[in-house]
LOTOR-652968 format. One record per residue (C-alpha): z, y, x. Coordinates in steps of 0.1 Angstrom, whole numbers, padded with zeros to 4 digits, always signed. Layout:
% residues N
ZYX;...
This chain:
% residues 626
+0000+0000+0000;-0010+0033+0013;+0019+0058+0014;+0008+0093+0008;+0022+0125+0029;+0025+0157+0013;-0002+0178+0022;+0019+0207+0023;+0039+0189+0052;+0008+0185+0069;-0007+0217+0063;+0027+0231+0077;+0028+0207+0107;-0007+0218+0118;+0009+0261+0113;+0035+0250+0138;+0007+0232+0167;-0010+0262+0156;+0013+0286+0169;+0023+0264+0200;-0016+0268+0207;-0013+0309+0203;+0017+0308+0221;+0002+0287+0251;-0032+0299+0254;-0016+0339+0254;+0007+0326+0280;-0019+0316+0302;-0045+0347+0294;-0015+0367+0309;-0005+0348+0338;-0042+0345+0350;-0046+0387+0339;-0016+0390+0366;-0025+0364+0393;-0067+0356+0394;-0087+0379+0410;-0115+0401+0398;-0142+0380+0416;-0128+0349+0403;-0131+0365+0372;-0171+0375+0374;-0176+0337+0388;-0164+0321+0358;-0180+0344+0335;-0152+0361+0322;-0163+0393+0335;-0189+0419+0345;-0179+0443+0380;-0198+0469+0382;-0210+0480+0351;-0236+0504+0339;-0225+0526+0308;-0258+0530+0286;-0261+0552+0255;-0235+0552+0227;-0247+0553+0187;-0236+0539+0151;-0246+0506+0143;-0257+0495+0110;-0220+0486+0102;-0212+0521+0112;-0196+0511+0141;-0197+0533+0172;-0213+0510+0200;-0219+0513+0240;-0241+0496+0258;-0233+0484+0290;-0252+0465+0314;-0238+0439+0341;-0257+0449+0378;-0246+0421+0401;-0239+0383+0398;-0266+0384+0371;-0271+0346+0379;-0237+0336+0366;-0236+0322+0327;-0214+0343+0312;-0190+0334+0285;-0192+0368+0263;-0206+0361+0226;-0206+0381+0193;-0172+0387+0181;-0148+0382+0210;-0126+0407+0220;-0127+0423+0257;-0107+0448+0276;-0124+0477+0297;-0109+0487+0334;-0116+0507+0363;-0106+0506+0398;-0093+0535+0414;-0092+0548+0449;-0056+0524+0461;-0082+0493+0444;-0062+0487+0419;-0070+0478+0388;-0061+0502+0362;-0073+0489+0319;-0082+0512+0296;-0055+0514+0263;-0079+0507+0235;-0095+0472+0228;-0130+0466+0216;-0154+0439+0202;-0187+0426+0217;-0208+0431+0189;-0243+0419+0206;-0246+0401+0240;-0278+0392+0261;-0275+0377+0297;-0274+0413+0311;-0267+0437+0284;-0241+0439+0262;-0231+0465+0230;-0200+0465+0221;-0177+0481+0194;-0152+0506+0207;-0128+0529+0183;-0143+0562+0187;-0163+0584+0212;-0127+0592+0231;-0137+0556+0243;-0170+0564+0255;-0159+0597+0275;-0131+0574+0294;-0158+0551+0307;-0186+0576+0314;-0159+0599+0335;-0146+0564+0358;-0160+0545+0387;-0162+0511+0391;-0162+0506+0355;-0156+0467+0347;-0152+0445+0313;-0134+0414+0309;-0127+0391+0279;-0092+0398+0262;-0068+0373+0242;-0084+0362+0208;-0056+0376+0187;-0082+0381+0156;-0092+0339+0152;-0059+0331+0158;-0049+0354+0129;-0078+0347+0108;-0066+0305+0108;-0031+0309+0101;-0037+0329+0070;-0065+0305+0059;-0035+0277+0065;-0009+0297+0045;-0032+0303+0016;-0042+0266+0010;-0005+0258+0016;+0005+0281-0012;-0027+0274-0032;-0018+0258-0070;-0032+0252-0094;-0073+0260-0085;-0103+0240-0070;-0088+0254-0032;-0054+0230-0042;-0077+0203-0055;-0096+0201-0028;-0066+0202+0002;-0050+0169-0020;-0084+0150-0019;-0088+0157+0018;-0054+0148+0025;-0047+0116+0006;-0068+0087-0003;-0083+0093-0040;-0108+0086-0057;-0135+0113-0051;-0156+0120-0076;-0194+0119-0083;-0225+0134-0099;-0244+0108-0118;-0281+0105-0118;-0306+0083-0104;-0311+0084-0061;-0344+0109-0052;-0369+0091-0025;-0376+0110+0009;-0403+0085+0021;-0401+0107+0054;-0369+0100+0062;-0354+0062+0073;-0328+0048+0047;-0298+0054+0064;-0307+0094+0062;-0318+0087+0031;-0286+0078+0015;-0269+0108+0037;-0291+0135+0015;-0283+0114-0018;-0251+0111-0013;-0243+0149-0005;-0261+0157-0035;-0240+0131-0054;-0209+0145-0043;-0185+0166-0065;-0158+0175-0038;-0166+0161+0000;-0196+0141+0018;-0198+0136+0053;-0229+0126+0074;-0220+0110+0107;-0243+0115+0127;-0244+0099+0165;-0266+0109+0193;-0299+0110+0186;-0301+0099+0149;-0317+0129+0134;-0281+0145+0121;-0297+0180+0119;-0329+0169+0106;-0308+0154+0075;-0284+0181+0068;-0318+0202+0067;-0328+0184+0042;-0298+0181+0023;-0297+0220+0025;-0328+0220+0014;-0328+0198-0020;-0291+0217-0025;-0311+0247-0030;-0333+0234-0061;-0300+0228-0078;-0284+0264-0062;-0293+0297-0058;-0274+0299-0027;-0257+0280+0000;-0231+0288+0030;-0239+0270+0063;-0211+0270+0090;-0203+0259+0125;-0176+0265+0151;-0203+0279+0177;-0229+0306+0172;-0252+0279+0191;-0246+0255+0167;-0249+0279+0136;-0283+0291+0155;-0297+0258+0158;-0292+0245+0124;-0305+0283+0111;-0340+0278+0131;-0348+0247+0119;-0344+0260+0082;-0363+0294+0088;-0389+0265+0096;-0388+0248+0066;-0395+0284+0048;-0358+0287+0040;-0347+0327+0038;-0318+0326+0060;-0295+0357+0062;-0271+0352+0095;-0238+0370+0098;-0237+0375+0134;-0250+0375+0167;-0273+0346+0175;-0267+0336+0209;-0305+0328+0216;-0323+0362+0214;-0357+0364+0204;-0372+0384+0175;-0373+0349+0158;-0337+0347+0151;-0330+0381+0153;-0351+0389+0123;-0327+0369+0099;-0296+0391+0109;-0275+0410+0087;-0277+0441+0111;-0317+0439+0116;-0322+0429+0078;-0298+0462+0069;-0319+0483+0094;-0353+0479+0083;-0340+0482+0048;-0361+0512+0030;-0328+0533+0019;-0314+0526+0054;-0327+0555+0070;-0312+0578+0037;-0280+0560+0046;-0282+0570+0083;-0286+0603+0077;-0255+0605+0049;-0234+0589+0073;-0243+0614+0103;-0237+0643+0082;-0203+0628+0070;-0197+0624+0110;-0209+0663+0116;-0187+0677+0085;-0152+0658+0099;-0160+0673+0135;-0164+0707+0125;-0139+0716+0091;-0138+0748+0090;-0102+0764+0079;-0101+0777+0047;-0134+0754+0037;-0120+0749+0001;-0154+0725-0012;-0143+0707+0023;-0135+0675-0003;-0153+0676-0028;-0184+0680-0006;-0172+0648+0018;-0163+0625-0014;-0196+0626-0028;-0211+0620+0007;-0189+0591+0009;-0194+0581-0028;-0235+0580-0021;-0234+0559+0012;-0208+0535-0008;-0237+0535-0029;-0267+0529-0008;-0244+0504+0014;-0237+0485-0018;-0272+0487-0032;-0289+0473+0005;-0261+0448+0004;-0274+0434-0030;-0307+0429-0023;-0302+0412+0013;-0276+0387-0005;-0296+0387-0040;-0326+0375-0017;-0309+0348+0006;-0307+0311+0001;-0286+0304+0030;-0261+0328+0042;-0248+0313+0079;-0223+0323+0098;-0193+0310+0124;-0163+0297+0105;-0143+0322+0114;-0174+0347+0109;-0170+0333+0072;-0139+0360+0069;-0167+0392+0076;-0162+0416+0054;-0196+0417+0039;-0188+0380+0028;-0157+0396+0010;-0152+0381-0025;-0183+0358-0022;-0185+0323-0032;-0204+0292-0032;-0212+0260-0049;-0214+0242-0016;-0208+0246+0016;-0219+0230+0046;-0203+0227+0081;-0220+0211+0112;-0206+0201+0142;-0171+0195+0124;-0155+0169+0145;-0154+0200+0171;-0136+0224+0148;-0104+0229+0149;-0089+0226+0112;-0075+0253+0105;-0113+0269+0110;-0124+0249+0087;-0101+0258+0060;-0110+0299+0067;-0150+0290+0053;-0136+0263+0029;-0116+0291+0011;-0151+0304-0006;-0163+0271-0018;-0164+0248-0045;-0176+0213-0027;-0174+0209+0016;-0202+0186+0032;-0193+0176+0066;-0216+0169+0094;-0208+0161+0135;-0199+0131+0152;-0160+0126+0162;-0169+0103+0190;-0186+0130+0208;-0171+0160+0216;-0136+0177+0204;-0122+0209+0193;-0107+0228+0230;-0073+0226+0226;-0053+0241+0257;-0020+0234+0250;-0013+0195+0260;+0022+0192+0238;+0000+0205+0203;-0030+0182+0216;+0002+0154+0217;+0011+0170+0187;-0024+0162+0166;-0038+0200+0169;-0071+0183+0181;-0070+0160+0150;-0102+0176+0129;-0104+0178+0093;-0136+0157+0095;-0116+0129+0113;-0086+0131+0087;-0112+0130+0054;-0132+0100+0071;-0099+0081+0075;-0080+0087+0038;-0115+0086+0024;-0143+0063+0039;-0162+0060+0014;-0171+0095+0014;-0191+0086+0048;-0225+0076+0059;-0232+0067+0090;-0270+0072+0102;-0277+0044+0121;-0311+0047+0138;-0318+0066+0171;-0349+0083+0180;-0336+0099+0216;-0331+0070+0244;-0344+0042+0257;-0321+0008+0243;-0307+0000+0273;-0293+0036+0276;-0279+0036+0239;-0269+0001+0237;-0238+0010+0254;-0221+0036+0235;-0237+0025+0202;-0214-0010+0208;-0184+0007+0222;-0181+0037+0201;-0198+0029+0169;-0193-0006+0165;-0229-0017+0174;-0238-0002+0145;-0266+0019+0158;-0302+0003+0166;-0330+0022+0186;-0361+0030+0167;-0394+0010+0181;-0409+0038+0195;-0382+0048+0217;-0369+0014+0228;-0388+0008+0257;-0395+0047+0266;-0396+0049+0305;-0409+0073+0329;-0416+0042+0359;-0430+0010+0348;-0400-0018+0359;-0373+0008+0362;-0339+0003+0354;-0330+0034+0328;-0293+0033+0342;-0285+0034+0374;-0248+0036+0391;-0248+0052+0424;-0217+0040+0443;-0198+0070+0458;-0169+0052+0471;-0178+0058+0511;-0152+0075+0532;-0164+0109+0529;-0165+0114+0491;-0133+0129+0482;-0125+0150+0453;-0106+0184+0457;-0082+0206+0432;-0097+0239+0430;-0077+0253+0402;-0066+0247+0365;-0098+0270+0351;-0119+0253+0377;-0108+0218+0382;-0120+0197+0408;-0151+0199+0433;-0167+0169+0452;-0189+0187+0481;-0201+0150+0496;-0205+0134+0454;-0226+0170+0452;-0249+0163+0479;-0260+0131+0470;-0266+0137+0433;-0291+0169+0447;-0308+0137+0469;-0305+0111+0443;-0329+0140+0420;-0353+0148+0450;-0359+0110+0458;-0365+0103+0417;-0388+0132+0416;-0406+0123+0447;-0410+0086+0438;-0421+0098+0402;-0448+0118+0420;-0442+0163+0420;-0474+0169+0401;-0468+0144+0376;-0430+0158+0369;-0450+0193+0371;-0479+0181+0346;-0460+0161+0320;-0432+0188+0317;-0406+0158+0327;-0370+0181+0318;-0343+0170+0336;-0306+0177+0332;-0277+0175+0359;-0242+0170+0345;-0207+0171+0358;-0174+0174+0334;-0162+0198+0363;-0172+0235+0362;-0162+0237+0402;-0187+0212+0407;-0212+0230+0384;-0211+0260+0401;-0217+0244+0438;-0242+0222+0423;-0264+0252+0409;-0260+0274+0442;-0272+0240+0462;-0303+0234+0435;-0312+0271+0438;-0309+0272+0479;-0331+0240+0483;-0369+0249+0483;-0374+0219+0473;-0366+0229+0434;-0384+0263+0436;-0416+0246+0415;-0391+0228+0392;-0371+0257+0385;-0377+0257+0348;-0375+0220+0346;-0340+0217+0357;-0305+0229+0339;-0272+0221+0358;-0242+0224+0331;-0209+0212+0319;-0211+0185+0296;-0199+0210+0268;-0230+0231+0280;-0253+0200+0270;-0241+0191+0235;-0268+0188+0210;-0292+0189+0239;-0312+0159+0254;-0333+0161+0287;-0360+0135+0298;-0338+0126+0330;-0298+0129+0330;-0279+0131+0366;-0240+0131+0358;-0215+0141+0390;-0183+0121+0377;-0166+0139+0409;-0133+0119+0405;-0124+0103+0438;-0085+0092+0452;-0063+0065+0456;-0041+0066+0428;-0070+0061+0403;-0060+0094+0384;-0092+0103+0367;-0080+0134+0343;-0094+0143+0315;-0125+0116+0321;-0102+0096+0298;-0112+0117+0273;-0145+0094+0268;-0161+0113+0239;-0171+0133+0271;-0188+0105+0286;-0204+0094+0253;-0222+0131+0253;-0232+0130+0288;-0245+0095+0286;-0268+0099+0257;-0286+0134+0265;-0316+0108+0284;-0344+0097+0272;-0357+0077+0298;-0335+0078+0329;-0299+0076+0334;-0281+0081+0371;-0242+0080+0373;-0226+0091+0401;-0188+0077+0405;-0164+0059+0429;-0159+0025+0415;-0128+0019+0433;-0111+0055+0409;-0126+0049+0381;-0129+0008+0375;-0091+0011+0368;-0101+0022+0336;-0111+0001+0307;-0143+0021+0296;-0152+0030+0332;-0149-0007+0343;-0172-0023+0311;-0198+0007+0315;-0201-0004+0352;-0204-0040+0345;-0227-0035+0316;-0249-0011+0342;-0248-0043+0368;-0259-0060+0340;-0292-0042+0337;-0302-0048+0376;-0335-0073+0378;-0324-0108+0393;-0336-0114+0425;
């Protein structure tokens, strides 16, 4: 017999790991403010020394914005995105660093150019007037704030579809269902199939599991899409702006008007022509609007004493932008099918007091749940979609990760309610013998490889996976830092030569002519960075420079590259391998190949470990008898 837990228990449990995570992760932001040096700072991507101040306007959400533009260490992936809050500072002639008092947001970010939300043109005389002007990312206070009132509302919910829906997620029950007969999609296989019929079955929750390679996205598209001949309008949600980008390009290509409330992180005028802020600009009463709100601007710089109309003149400025604000806003909303945004970009104000029949969240086995309930707040019925044996939600604090912080609402539904889950179980990504592995160890075999990816190879008679031993006597792994983690210098080296000697046994031109992309991978940003600085020293690269992307295997989820190099990096006695026991990891980094597999790792570290010690047998397995 199944004993039910109160949800409010629950709900209250994950407000306390909640805190702990605040608590922790402000902890750290000031101990690393006080101790880690600007250039470590700029190296990770956490902040851009010198800057150069651009001009200063009003956006479309009447916001006064800089632009400032980074003019060194352009090469360096930066971390700055729509939304995230960032701290200004100078350093003065001592070479101290000295912040400016106000806060601001980045509201726009490119890899050199940023514009970014400040509190009024005080701000913008401050930074024009210093030198050395830098910018830095600042504690997260607004997310933070934004989930644990989205917890406390559905803990003190009664009585409404918000409380209906936090007892089904919580507790098995008996969800309920739409009745009519199933649709065909002859262009889809049957497992993906079912997924669209069953999310347009469902009355409360569906979830679509989706593992690597299966065509998750390309079924939630179509579920989006048949929603919308039963719905004027949908919200689509994810944790990233990558993800909510990626899911909003494939629907702008299925002719779906997409409005996005945000910055997409991929800038081209493709995605930047469904955003609010360009959608409100090229509005025809936008310029009218512009011009109201400058001369409201103009009248509260220059009252004149004694100006008795001084209010009455202001209100009915005000009162006519409300207007035209409200009047843009209808048509842009009236006009949209899908409105997408971030989960915590769900709580903009120009979503206030909108809601929704359905909404959809991808990616949600990497969302934290109390994100999830900020979006779910607005709608009626919550389809799921992500894999929870890929990657999790970050969670810093190790005693709330003990705790169950990183426990997603996705995993929690698919365990009190199974049968609100379908599993898609054919792959169109790898080559079997590259799948056949984490299909039987993470997804219970379930998963089969479609016929025309099976046998997919780049070199007739090659093994797709190959383990590179790394277990001589000069591979050793070194602590660089908690931000950084470890590095591998020797490990490093070879995985650069392991890449040449693939690429020249595949033949240059042929890599060259066939557009073969390859991807190296290490869980370790240390040994990110010193892999990129060796790929870009080595002449050798200069004609595959395009081909090649060196990242973190966060950096690579939802991606997949013809050729996969992982760094594994781990290397001492004691067999301590860190958070490679997290395996979901590997399970990502694993299955971004389609037709070639290397994996770099001392044996004699890893092997102690269950998963590490079957992969490498299974990979043994694979090697042609002699």
């Amino acid at each position: 017999m199944n004993q039910t837990v109160s949800p409010i228990l629950l709900l209250q449990k994950q407000r306390a790991l909640l805190q702990m995570e605040y608590d922790a992760e402000k902890e750290e932001f000031r101990r690393q403010t006080e101790t880690l040096g600007v250039r470590r700072k700029v190296k990770r991507g956490d902040c851009w020394l010198p800057l150069r101040i651009g001009r200063s306007y009003y956006n479309s959400l009447n916001q006064l914005v800089v632009e400032v533009f980074r003019t060194a260490d352009t090469d360096v992936e930066h971390n700055f995105e729509f939304g995230r809050q960032v701290m200004f500072f100078h350093i003065d002639a001592n070479d101290e660093i000295r912040y400016f008092s106000f806060s601001a947001t980045v509201s726009y970010a490119e890899a050199e150019r940023m514009v970014v939300a400040i509190p009024d043109a005080g701000c913008v005389a401050q930074l024009q007037g210093a030198n050395q002007v830098g910018v830095q990312l600042s504690f997260d206070e607004t997310t933070y704030r934004l989930m644990m009132d989205a917890l406390e509302r559905v803990t003190r919910a009664k009585g409404n579809r918000l409380a209906h829906l936090r007892d089904i997620f919580y507790n098995p029950s008996t969800t309920e269902k739409f009745t009519f007969a199933p649709m065909r999609f002859p262009w889809l296989n049957p497992t993906q199939e079912h997924a669209v019929n069953e999310v347009l079955l469902a009355k409360d929750v569906a979830i679509v599991h989706g593992p690597p390679g299966t065509g998750k996205t390309t079924t939630l598209v179509e579920a989006i899409f048949e929603t919308l001949r039963r719905e004027n309008q949908v919200m689509v949600c994810a944790q990233s702006n990558m993800a909510v980008d990626w899911i909003s390009e494939r629907l702008v290509d299925r002719g779906v008007e997409v409005l996005r409330i945000g910055n997409p992180t991929k800038v081209n005028d493709k995605m930047l022509s469904f955003t609010y802020e360009r959608r409100f600009e090229s509005h025809p009463d936008y310029p009218n609007l512009w011009a109201i709100r400058k001369a409201i601007r103009e009248m509260q710089g220059k009252r004149k004493r004694g100006d008795h109309g001084y209010h009455d003149k202001l209100d009915r400025l005000k009162s006519r932008a409300t207007e035209l604000e409200v009047r843009i806003n209808a048509t842009l909303f009236g006009n949209a099918r899908v409105i997408a945004c971030t989960l915590a970009g769900s709580a903009s104000r120009v979503l206030s007091g909108m809601k929704f029949a359905t909404l959809f969240i991808d990616e949600a086995a990497q969302a934290l749940e109390a994100a999830c309930w900020i979006a779910i707040r607005k709608a009626n019925r919550v389809i799921l979609a992500g894999d929870h044996q890929q990657l999790p939600p970050t969670v810093k604090s190790i005693e709330a990760l003990k705790g169950g912080l990183g426990t997603t609402l996705m995993e929690r539904i698919v365990k009190s309610n199974p049968q609100v889950v379908t599993l898609l179980k054919m792959q169109y990504r790898m080559n079997d013998e590259i799948m056949r592995f984490s299909s039987e160890w993470f997804y219970h075999g379930q998963v089969q490889s479609a016929p025309e990816v099976k046998y997919r190879s780049i070199l007739d008679f090659d093994t797709p996976i190959t383990w590179i031993d790394t277990s001589g006597s000069d591979f050793h792994e070194n602590f660089i830092g908690e931000t950084y983690g470890r590095i591998n210098p020797s490990e490093a080296e070879l995985t650069i030569n392991t890449l040449k000697n693939y690429i020249n046994e595949i033949g240059k031109h042929r890599v060259l002519e066939e557009n073969l992309d390859i991807g190296i991978i290490s869980p370790y940003k240390a040994q990110v960075q010193l892999l990129r600085r060796m790929f870009r020293r080595d002449s050798f690269f200069k004609p595959f420079k395009n081909l090649v992307s060196v990242n973190t295997v966060d950096g690579f989820q939802g991606q997949e590259r013809d050729i996969i190099v992982i760094s594994l990096v781990r290397a001492n006695e004691e067999g301590e391998i860190g958070f490679l026991s997290d395996i979901r990891r590997m399970n990502v980094a694993m299955t971004r190949a389609r037709m070639k597999l290397f994996i770099l790792g001392n044996p004699d570290t890893l092997l102690r470990h269950d998963f590490y010690r079957k992969l490498y047998e299974y990979v043994e397995s694979l090697k042609p008898h002699q």
